[in-house]
C-alpha positions as CSV (number, residue, x, y, z in Angstrom):
1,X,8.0,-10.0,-10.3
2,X,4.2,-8.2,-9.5
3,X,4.0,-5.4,-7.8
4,X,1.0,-3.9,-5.8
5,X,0.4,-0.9,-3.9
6,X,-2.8,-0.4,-2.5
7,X,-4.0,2.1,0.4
8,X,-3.7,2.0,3.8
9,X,-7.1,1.6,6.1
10,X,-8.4,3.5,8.9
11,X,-9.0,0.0,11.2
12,X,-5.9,-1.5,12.0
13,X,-5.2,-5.0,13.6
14,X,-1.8,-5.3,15.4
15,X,-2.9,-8.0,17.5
16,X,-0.3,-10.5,15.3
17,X,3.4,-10.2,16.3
18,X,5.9,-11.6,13.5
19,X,7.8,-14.8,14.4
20,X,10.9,-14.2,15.7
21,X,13.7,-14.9,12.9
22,X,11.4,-14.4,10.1
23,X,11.9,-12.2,7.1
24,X,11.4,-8.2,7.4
25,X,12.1,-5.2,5.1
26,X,13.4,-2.2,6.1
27,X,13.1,1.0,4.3
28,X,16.7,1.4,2.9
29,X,16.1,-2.3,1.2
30,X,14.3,-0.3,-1.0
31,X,15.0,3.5,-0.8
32,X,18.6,5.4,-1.2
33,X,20.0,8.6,-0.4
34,X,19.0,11.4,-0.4
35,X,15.4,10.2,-0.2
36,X,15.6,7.8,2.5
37,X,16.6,10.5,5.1
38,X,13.8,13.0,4.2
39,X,11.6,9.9,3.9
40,X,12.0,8.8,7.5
41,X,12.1,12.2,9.0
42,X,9.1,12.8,7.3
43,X,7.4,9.4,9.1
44,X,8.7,10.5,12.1
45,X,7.6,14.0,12.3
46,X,4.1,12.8,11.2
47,X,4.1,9.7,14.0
48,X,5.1,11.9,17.1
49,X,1.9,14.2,16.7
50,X,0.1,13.1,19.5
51,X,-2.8,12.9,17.4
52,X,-1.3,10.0,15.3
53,X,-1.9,7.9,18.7
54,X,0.9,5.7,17.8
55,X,0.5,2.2,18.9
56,X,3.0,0.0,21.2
57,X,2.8,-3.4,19.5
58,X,4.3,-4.0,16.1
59,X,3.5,-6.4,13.4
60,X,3.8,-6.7,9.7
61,X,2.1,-3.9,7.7
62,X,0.7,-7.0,5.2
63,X,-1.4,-7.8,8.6
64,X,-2.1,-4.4,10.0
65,X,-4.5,-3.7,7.2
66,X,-4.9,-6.8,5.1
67,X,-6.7,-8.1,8.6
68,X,-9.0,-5.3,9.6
69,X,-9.8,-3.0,6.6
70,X,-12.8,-3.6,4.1
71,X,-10.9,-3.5,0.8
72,X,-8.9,-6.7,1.9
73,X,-11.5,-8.7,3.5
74,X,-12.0,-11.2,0.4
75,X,-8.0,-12.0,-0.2
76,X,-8.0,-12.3,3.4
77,X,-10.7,-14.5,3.5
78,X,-9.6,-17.0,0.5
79,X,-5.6,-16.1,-0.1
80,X,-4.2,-14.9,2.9
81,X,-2.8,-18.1,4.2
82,X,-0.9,-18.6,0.6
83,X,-0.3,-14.8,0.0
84,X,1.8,-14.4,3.6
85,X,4.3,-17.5,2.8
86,X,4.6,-15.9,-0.6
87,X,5.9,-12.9,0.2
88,X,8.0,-13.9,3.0
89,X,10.1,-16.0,0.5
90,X,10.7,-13.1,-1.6
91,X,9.6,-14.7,-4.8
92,X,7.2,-13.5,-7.8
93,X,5.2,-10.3,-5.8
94,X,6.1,-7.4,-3.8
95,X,3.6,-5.5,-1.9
96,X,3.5,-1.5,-0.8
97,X,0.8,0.4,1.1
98,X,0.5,4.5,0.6
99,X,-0.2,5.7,3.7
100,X,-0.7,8.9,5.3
101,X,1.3,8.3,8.5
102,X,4.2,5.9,6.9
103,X,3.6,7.2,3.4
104,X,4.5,3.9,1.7
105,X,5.5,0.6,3.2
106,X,6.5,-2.7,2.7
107,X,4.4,-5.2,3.8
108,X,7.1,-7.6,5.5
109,X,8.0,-4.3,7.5
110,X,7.6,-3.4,10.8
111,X,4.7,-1.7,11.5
112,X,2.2,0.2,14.8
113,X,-1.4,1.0,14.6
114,X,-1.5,4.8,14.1
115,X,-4.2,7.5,12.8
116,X,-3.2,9.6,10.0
117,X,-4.8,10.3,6.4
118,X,-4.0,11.8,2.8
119,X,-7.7,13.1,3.0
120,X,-8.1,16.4,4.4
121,X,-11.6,15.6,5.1
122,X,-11.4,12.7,7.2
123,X,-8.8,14.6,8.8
124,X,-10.9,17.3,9.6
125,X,-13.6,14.9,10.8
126,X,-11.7,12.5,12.7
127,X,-9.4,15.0,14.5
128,X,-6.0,13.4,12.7
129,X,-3.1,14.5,10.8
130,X,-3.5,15.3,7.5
131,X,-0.5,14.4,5.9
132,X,-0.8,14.8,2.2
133,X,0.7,18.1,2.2
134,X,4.0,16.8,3.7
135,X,4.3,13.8,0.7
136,X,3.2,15.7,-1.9
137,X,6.7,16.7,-3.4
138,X,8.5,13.3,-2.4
139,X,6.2,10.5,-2.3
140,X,6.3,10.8,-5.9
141,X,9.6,10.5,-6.3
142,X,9.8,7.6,-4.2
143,X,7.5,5.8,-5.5
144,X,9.7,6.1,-9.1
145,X,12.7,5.1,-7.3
146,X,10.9,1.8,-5.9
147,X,9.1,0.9,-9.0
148,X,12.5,1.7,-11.5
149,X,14.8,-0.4,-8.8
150,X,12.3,-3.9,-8.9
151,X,12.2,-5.2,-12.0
152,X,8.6,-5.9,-12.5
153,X,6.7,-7.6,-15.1
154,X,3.4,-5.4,-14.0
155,X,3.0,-3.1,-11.4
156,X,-1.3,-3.0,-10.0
157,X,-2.4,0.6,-7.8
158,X,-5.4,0.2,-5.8
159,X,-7.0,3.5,-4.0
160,X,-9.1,6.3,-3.7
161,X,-7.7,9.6,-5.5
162,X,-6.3,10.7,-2.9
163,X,-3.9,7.2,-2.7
164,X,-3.7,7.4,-6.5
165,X,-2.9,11.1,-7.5
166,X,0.9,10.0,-6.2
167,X,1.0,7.3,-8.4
168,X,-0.2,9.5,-11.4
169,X,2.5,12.1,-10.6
170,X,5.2,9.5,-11.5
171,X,7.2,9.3,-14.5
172,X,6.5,5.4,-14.0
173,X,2.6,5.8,-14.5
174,X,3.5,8.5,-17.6
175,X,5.5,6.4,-19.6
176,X,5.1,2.5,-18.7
177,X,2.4,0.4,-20.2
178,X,2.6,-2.4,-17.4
179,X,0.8,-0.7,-14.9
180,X,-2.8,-0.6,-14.4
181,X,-4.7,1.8,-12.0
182,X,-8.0,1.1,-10.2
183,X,-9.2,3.8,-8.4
184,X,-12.1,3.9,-5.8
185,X,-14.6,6.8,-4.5
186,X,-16.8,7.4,-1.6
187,X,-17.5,5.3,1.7
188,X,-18.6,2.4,-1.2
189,X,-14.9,2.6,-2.4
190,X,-13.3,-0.5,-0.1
191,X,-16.1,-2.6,-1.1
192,X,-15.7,-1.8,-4.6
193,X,-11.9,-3.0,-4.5
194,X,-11.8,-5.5,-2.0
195,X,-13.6,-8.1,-5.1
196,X,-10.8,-7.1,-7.6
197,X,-7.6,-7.5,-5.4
198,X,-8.9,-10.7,-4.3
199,X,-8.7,-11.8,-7.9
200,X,-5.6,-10.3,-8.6
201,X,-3.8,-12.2,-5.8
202,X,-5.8,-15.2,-6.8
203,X,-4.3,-15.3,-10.3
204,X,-0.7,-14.3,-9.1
205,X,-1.2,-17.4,-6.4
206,X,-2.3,-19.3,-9.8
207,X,0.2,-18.3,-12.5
208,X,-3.2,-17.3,-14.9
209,X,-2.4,-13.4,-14.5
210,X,-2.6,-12.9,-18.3
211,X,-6.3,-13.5,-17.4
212,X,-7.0,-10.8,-14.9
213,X,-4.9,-8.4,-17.4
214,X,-6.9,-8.6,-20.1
215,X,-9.9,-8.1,-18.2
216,X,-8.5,-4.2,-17.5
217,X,-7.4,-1.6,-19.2
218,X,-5.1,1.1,-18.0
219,X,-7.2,2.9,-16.0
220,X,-10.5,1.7,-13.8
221,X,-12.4,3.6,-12.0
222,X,-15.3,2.8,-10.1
223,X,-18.6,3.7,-11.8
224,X,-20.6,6.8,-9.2
């Protein structure tokens, strides 16, 4: 089993609905107590700001960014049509997007179009909640309970800093050796990634991921 968890985007497409009957996850599929309760109030504090400007129409998460933001334009392009089925059936890849208004989510769950950020700039600019504040001491942890209850054969982090510091807080990231981090910067940053996670999920689709590994080490992060 892969694992990815990449970053949320500030466009958002909700215009797809999921097909009635087909498969969604719901946070306590892969979160327990005590975290999932402070998890979910945590969402819904940060959701009922007004200036989150929480959408009415829900749809996967997978589609709400994969289909609008910039860092997934080529897998959507050449592997979405494969990647969706995939991941519906459950088999070989899980997929996770840090996100400043949900703070990480599955991408079979149920998701609205909303306006929040880990970035205090872009919160400052846009006029939205900066959120980073309110996951810093949990997300963390979180993210170590996901990653040590899914039995993964490689675990891939794709973001800006201020996606990836959570990651790097983790006992996961501190003492595994099958997890590899490629971290963006700047307004270039989406462009940057979009490229590599388009191969990843290519070679994952392929069964030739031993390729893309050895192509990385640990740690990439994009050249200023």
């Amino acid at each position: 089993m892969y694992v990815i968890i990449s970053s949320c985007t500030a466009l958002k497409d909700d215009s797809v609905p999921i097909p009635q009957n087909s498969r969604t996850v719901e946070p306590h599929h892969y979160l327990e107590e005590p975290l999932l309760s402070t998890f979910l109030k945590i969402r819904r504090r940060i959701l009922s700001d007004p200036r989150a400007r929480l959408g009415q129409r829900t749809t996967y998460a997978l589609d709400l960014y994969t289909r609008a933001g910039r860092a997934y334009k080529d897998t959507f392009k050449n592997n979405y049509t494969k990647l969706k089925p995939l991941l519906i059936s459950g088999e070989t890849l899980e997929w996770f997007f840090l996100s400043g208004g949900y703070g990480i989510i599955h991408a079979l769950e149920e998701a609205r179009s909303y306006q929040a950020t880990f970035s205090r700039a872009i919160a400052q600019q846009n006029n939205i909640p900066y959120t980073a504040d309110l996951w810093r001491n949990i997300l963390p942890q979180i993210c170590d309970s996901i990653l040590s209850k899914t039995k993964c054969d490689y675990v891939y982090i794709f973001g800006s800093r201020d996606y990836t510091s959570f990651i790097k807080e983790t006992k996961f990231w501190r003492t595994a050796e099958n997890i590899k981090i490629f971290e963006s910067s700047g307004s270039a940053g989406p462009n940057w990634l979009s490229p590599i996670i388009c191969d990843l999920v290519g070679k994952i689709l392929n069964g030739d991921v031993a390729t893309f590994n050895s192509k990385y080490g640990k740690f990439t992060k994009q050249a200023k």
